[in-house]
C-alpha positions in Angstrom: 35.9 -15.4 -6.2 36.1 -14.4 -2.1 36.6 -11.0 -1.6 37.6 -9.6 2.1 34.8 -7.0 2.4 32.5 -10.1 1.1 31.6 -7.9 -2.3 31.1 -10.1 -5.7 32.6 -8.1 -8.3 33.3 -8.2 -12.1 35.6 -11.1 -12.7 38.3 -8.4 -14.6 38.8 -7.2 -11.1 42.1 -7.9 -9.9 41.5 -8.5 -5.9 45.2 -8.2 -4.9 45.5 -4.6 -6.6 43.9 -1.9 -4.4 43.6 0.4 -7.4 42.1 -2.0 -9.8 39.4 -2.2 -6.9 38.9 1.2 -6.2 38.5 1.3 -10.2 36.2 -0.8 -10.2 34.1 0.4 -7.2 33.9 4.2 -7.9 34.8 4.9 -11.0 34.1 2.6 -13.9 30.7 2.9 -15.4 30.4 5.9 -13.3 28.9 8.6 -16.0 31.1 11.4 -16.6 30.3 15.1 -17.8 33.7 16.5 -17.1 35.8 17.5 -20.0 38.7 17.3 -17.8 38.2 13.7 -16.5 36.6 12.9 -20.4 40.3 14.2 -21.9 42.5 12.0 -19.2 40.1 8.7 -19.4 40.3 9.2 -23.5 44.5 9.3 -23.4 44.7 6.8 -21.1 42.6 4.6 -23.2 44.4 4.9 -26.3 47.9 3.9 -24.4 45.7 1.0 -23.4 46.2 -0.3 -26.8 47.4 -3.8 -27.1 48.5 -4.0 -23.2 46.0 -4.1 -20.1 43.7 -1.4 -18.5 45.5 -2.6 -14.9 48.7 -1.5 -16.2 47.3 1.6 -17.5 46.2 2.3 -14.3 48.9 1.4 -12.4 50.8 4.2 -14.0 48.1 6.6 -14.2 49.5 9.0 -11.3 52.8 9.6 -13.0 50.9 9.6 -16.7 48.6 13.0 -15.1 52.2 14.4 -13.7 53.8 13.7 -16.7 50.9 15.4 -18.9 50.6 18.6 -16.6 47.5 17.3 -14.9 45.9 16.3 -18.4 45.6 20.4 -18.8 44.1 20.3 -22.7 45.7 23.4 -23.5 49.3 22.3 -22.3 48.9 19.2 -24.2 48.0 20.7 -27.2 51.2 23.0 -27.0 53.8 19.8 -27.0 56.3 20.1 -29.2 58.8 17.7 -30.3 61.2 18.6 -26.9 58.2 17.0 -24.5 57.8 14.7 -26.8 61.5 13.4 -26.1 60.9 13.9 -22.5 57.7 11.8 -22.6 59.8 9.2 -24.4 62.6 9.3 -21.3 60.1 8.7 -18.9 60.0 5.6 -17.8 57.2 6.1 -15.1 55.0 6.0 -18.0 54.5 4.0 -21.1 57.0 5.4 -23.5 55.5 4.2 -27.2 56.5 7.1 -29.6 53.2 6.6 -31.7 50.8 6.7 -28.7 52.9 9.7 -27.3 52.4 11.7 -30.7 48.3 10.2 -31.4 48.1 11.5 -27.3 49.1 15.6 -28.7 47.0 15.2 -32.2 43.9 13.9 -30.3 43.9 16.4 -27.9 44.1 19.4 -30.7 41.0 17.1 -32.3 39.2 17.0 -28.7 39.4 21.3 -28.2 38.3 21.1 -32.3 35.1 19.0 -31.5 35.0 21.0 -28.3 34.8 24.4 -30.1 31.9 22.2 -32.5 29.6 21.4 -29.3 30.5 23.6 -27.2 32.1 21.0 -25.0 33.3 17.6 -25.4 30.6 15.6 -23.0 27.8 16.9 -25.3 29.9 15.6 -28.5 29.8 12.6 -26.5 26.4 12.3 -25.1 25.3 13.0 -28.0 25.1 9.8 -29.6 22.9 8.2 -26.9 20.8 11.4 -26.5 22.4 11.7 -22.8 21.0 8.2 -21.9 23.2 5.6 -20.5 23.4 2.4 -22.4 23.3 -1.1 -20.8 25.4 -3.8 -22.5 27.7 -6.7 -21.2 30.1 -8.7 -22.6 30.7 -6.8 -25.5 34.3 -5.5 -26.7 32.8 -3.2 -29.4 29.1 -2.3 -30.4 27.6 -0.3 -33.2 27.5 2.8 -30.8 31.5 2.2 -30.3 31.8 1.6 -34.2 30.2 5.0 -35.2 31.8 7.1 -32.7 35.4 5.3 -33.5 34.8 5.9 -37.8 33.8 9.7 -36.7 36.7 10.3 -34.3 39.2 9.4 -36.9 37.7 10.4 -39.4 38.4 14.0 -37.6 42.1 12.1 -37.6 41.9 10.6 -34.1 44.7 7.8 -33.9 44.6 4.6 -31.4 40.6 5.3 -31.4 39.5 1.9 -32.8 36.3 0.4 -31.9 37.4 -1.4 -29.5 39.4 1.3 -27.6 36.4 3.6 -27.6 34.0 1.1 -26.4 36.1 0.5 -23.6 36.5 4.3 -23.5 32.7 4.6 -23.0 32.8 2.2 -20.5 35.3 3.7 -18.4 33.3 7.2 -18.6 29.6 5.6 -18.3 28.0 6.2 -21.5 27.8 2.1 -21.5 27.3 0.5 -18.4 28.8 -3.2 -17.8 29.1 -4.5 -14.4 28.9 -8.0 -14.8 26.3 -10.4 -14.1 26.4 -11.3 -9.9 28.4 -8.2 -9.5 27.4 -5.9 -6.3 27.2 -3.0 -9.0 25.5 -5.2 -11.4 22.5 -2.2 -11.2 23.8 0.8 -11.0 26.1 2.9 -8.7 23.2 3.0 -5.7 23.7 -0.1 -5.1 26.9 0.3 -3.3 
């Protein structure tokens, strides 16, 4: 694929959406410590479910206004009244199951927070802070045994296939594709 700045990039990358690029370019695969950014990437991930990342993304400005900034403690406080707003807004993807698994796993993220003392070293955990290097994978054993233990804490829309994208996006696993500019890390920009 020709790209105008002459970069090759993974072939998921959608050339004629700015976003999807700058995705691609800075963020994906990008390791993440944040509990902030680890909360938003993990809702947005499970309204991924059964639709594509780009049209996750493509709403992800009005799903953060929406969901006060992914503020944990906000989210944790919904009751059924934002629940109905959430469902009215149609800036964001209005599923009632995700809506409600998007409240419950963010009372079981501050739980496994309170656990570790934050959620990045529940998460880092399970590759003892190293960063994994896989491609063309949709799950893995890593994704399988941090899915069964998310919901076994009752995590919904946390299958293995959500959470392996889910530790793509935040750079526990690291997948640039074959020929791509980022194929090696983020220094090779």
């Amino acid at each position: 694929m020709e790209w105008k700045d002459g970069k090759t990039r993974c072939k998921w990358a959608n050339p004629k959406n700015e976003k999807y690029i700058r995705y691609h370019d800075e963020v994906w695969g990008v390791p993440v410590h944040d509990d902030q950014k680890l909360f938003e990437m993990l809702i947005l991930e499970c309204f991924q479910a059964g639709l594509t990342w780009e049209c996750v993304l493509n709403k992800q400005e009005a799903f953060q206004k929406a969901f006060d900034g992914f503020d944990l403690e906000k989210v944790c406080a919904y009751g059924e009244e934002k629940v109905e707003e959430l469902r009215e807004n149609k800036e964001i993807i209005r599923n009632r199951l995700k809506i409600r698994a998007a409240i419950k796993n963010a009372r079981i993220f501050r739980e496994i927070q309170k656990e570790y003392g934050s959620f990045s070293a529940y998460l880092w955990h399970w590759t003892e802070g190293k960063v994994i290097y896989e491609r063309d994978l949709a799950s893995s054993p890593l994704s399988d045994q941090v899915s069964e233990d998310l919901k076994r804490r009752g995590m919904t829309f946390v299958g293995t296939v959500i959470v392996y994208a889910y530790l793509q996006a935040v750079g526990v696993i690291y997948s640039h594709e074959e020929g791509c500019f980022l194929e090696h890390g983020q220094d090779m920009k």
